[in-house]
N, C-alpha and C positions, 0 to 999 in steps of 0.2 A: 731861813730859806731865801733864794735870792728872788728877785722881783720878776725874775724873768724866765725861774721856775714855776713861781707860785701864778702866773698869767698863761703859762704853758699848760700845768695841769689842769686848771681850772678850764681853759677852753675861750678865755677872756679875748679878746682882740684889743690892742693898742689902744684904739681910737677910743673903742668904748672906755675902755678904763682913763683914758686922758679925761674924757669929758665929763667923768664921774670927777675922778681928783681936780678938774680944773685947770688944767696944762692946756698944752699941745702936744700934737702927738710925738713931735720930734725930741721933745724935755721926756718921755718916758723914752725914744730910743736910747737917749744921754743916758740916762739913769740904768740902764740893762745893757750898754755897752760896757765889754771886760776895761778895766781901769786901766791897763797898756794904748787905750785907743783914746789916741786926743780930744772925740768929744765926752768923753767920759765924764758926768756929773753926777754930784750926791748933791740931792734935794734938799733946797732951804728945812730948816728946821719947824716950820709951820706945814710944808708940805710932808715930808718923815714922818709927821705925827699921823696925818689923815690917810698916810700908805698905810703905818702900822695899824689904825683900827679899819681901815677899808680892808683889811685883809686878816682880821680879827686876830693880831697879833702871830701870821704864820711868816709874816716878812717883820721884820726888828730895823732896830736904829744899827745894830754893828752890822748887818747886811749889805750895809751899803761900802763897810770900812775892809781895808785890806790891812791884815796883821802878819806881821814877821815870818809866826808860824805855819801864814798861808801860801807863802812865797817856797 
């Protein structure tokens, strides 16, 4: 699920979830921006981890990744 499904349904706001993960709140809009958009960022590999259990595994490490057969 993508990060910006899983904060959608949940009812989460931005800010609260940066400040749980420890960002800002502009590093989750990166992160939830489609990957066609120049700020588009996939989270260090120490923050991936804390998405994936902050969100008890419904958001993944390949969530962030765009594959072949997604294009």
């Amino acid at each position: 699920m993508k990060l910006v499904d899983y904060l959608r349904n949940n009812k989460i706001n931005t800010l609260d979830f940066a400040n749980e993960l420890g960002v800002s709140r502009q590093s989750i809009y990166n992160y939830i921006a489609d990957p066609s958009q120049p700020n588009h960022a996939i989270p260090r590999p120490h923050i991936l981890t804390k998405i994936v259990n902050m969100t008890q595994g419904e958001v993944t490490f390949k969530d962030f990744y765009v594959y072949e057969e997604d294009i």
